[in-house]
FINUTOR-810715 format. One record per atom (N, C-alpha, C, O): x, y, z; residue in three letters. Coordinates in pm, whole numbers, plus 50000, padded with zeros to 5 digits. Atoms other than C-alpha are relative to their C-alpha. Layout:
BEGIN
XYZAla;...
end
This chain:
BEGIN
498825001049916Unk;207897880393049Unk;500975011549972Unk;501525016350070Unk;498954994850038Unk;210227902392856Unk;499435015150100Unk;500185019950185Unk;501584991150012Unk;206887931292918Unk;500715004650134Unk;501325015150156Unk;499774999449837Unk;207567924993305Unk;501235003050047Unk;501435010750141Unk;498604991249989Unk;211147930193291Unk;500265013849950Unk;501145020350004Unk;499804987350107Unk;211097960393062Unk;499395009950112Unk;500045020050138Unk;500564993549938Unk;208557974093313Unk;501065003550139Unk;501505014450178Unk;499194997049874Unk;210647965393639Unk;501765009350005Unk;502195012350117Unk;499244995750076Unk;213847981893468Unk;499325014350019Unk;499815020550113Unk;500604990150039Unk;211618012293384Unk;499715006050116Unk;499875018250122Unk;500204996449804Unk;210728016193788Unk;501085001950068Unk;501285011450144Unk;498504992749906Unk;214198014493921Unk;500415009249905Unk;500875019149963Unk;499304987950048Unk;215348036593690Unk;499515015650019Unk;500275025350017Unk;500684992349956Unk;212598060593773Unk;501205004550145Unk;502145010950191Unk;499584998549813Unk;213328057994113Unk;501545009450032Unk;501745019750095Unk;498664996149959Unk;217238060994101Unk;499925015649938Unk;500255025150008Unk;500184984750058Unk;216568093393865Unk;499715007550095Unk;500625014350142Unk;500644994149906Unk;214148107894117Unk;500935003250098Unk;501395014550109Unk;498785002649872Unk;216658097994425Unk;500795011049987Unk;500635021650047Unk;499524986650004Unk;219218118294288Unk;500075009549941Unk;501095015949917Unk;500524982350044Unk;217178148894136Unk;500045004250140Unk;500865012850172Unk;500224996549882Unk;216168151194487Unk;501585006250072Unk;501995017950076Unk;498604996549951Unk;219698150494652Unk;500315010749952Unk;500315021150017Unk;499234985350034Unk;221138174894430Unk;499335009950013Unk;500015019949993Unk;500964988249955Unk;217958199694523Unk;500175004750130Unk;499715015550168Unk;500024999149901Unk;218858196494832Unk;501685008350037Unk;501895018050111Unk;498984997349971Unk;222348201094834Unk;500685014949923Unk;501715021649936Unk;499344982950102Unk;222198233494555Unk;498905012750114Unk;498815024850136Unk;500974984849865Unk;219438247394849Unk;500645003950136Unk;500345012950214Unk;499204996349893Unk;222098243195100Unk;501015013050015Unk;501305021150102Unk;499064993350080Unk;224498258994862Unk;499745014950031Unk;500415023050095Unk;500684988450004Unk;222268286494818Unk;499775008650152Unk;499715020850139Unk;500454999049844Unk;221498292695216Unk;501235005150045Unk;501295016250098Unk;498484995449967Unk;225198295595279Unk;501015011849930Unk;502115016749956Unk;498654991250066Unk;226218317895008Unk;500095015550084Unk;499395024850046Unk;499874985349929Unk;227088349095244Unk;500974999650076Unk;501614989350100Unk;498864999349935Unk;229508363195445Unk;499475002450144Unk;498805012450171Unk;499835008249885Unk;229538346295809Unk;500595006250118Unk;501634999950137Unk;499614992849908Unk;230398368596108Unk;500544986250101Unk;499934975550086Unk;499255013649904Unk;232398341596366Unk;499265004750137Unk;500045013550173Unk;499694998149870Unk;230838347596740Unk;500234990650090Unk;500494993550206Unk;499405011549885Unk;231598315396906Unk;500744992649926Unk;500454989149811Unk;498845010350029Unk;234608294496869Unk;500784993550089Unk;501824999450119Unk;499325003949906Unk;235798269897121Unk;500225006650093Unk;499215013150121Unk;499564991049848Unk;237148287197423Unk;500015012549995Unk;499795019850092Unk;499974983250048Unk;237458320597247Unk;499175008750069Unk;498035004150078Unk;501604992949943Unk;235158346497422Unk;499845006649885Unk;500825009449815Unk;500684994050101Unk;232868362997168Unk;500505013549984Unk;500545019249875Unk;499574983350039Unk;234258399497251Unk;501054995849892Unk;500574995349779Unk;498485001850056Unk;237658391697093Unk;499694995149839Unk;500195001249744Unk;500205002050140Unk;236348374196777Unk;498665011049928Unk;498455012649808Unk;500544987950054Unk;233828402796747Unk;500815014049965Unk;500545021749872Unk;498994987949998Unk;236408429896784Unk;501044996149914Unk;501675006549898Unk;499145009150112Unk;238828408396523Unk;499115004049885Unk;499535009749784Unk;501064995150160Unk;235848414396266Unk;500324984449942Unk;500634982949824Unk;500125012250052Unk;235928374696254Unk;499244999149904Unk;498525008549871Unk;500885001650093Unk;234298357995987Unk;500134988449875Unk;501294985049896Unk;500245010950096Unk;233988331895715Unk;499185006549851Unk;497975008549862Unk;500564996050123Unk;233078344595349Unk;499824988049890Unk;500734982349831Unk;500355010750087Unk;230868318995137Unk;499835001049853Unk;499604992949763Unk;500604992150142Unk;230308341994857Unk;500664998249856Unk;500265003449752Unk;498844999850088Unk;233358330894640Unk;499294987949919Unk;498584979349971Unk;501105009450086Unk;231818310094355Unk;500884983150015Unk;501954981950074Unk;499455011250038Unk;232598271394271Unk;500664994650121Unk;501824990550112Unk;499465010349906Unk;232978255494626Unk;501145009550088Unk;501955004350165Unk;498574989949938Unk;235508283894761Unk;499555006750142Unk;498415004650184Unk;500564998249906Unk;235228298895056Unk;501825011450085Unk;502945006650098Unk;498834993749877Unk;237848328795296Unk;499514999250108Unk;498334996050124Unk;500364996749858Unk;237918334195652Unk;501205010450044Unk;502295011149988Unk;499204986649885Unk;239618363095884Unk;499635003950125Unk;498635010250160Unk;500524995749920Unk;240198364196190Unk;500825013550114Unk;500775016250234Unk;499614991649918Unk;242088391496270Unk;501245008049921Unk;501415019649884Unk;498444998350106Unk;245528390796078Unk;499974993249903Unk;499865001349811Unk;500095006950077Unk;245428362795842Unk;499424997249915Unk;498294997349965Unk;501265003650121Unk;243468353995542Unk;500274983149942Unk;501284978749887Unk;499955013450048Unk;242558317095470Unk;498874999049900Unk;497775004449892Unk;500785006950108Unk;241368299795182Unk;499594987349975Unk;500534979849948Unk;500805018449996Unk;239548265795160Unk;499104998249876Unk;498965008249805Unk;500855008150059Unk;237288246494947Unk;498814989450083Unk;499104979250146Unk;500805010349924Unk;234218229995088Unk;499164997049943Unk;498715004549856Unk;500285005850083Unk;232318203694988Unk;498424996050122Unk;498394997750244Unk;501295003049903Unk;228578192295136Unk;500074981349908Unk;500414979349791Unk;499835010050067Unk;228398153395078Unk;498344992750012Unk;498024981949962Unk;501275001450014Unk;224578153595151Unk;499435011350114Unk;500325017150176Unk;501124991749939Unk;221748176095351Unk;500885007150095Unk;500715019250105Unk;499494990749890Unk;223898187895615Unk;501634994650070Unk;502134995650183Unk;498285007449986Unk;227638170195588Unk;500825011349929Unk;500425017349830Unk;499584988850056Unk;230348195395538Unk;501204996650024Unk;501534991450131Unk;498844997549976Unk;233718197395464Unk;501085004649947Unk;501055001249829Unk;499294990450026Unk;236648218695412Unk;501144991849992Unk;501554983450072Unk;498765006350018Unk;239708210095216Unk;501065009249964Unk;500975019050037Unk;498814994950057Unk;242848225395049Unk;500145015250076Unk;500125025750011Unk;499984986149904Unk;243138253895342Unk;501304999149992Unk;502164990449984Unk;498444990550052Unk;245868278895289Unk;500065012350083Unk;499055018950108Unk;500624984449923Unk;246418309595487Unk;501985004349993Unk;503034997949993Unk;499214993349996Unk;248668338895478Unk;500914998450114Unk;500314993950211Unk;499435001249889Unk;251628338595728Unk;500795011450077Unk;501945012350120Unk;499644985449881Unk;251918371095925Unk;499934993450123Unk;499194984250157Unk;500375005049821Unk;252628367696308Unk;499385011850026Unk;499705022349969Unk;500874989649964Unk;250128388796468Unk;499644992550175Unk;498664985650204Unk;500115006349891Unk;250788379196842Unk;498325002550074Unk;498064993050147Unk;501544993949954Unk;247068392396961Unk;499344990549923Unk;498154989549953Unk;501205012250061Unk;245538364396744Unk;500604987349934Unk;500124978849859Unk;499215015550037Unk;247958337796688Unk;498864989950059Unk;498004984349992Unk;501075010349919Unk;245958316396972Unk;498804998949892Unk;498564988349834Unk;501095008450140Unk;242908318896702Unk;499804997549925Unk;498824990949889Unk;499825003050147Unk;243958318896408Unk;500754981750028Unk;500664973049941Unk;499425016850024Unk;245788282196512Unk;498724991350035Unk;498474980449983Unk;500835012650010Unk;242638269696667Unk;498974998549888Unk;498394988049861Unk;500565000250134Unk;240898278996363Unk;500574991849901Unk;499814985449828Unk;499615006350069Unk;243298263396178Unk;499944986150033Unk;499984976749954Unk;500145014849921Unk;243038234496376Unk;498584990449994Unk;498564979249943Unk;501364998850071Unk;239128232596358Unk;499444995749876Unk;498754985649864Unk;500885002050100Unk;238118236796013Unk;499944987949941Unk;498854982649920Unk;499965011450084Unk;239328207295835Unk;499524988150098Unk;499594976850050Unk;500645011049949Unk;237788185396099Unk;498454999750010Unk;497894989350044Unk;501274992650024Unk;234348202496059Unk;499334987249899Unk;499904983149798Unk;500435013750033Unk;232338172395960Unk;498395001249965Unk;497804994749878Unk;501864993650021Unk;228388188195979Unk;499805012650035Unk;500325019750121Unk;500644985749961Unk;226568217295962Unk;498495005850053Unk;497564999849999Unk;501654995049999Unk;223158234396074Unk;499965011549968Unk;500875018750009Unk;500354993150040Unk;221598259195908Unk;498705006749984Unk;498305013549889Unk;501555002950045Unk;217998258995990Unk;499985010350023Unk;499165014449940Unk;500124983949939Unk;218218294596137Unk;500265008749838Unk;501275006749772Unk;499554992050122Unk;218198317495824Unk;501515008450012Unk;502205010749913Unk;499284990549977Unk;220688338295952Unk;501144994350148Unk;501575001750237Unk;499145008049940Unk;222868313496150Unk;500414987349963Unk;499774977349931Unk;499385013750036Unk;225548290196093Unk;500884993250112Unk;501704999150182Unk;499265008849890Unk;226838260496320Unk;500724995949957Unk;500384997749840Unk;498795006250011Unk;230128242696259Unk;500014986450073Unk;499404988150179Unk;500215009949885Unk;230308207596436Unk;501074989549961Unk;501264986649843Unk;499335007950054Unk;232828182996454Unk;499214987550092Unk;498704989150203Unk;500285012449945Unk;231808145896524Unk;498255004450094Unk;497834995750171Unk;501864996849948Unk;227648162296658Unk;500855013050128Unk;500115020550191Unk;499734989449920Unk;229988186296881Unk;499815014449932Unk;500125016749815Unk;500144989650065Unk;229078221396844Unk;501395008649990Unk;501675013250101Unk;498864996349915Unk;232638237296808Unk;500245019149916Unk;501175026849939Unk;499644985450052Unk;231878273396568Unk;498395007150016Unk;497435000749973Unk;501464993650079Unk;228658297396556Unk;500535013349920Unk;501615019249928Unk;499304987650085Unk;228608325696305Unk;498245005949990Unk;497255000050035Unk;501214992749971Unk;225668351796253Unk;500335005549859Unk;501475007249816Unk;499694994350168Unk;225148365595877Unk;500035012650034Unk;499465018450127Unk;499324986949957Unk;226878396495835Unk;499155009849959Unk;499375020750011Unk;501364992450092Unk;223538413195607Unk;498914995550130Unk;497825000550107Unk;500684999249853Unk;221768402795991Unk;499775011750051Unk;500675019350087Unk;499644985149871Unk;220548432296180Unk;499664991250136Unk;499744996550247Unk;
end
């Protein structure tokens, strides 16, 4: 009896071990996939010339969860966090405060955006989606892309 408990004990604990080795493989290969710097060409209503000609962009490269973006005038800083395979989200955003009338409009809906950014896709090597609630609302193209 004791034998049979000792054993069933010995199986979930397996298990839960396994469970989350797995997870965190998953979530340091996401890690890994993202670390680069993120060219912006779609964003909500934005047309693509304008955030191409801005030299938009998102930089993942900053170690320990960090993360800038620029899209024109401003420089923001965030923290983002993955809470499994493809859940994403951005916290303690900060950004410089220059007026730069030519990109106010995107720099607010950007600001507006990120912290609601809820999932990501990444299956494209060299593309990243943004999504709030399964809506697609950012694409970006890696900037080491030809």
């Amino acid at each position: 009896m004791i034998f049979k408990k000792l054993i069933k004990k010995s199986i979930v604990l397996t298990f839960i071990v396994f469970f989350f080795s797995c997870h965190s493989k998953v979530i340091k290969e996401k890690e890994r996939l993202l670390n680069r710097k993120w060219m912006l060409v779609e964003m909500d209503s934005i047309p693509s010339e304008i955030l191409i000609r801005n030299n938009a962009y998102i930089d993942m490269t900053i170690k320990n969860g960090e993360a800038s973006a620029y899209l024109g005038c401003n420089k923001f800083n965030f923290s983002y966090h993955f809470k499994n395979s493809n859940t994403f989200s951005a916290t303690n955003i900060i950004s410089t405060k220059m007026f730069c009338e030519e990109t106010a409009k995107i720099e607010e809906i950007f600001a507006k955006l990120i912290p609601k950014v809820n999932s990501f896709n990444a299956t494209k090597a060299h593309q990243l989606e943004l999504f709030i609630n399964e809506k697609k609302k950012m694409r970006f193209v890696a900037a080491d892309w030809d």
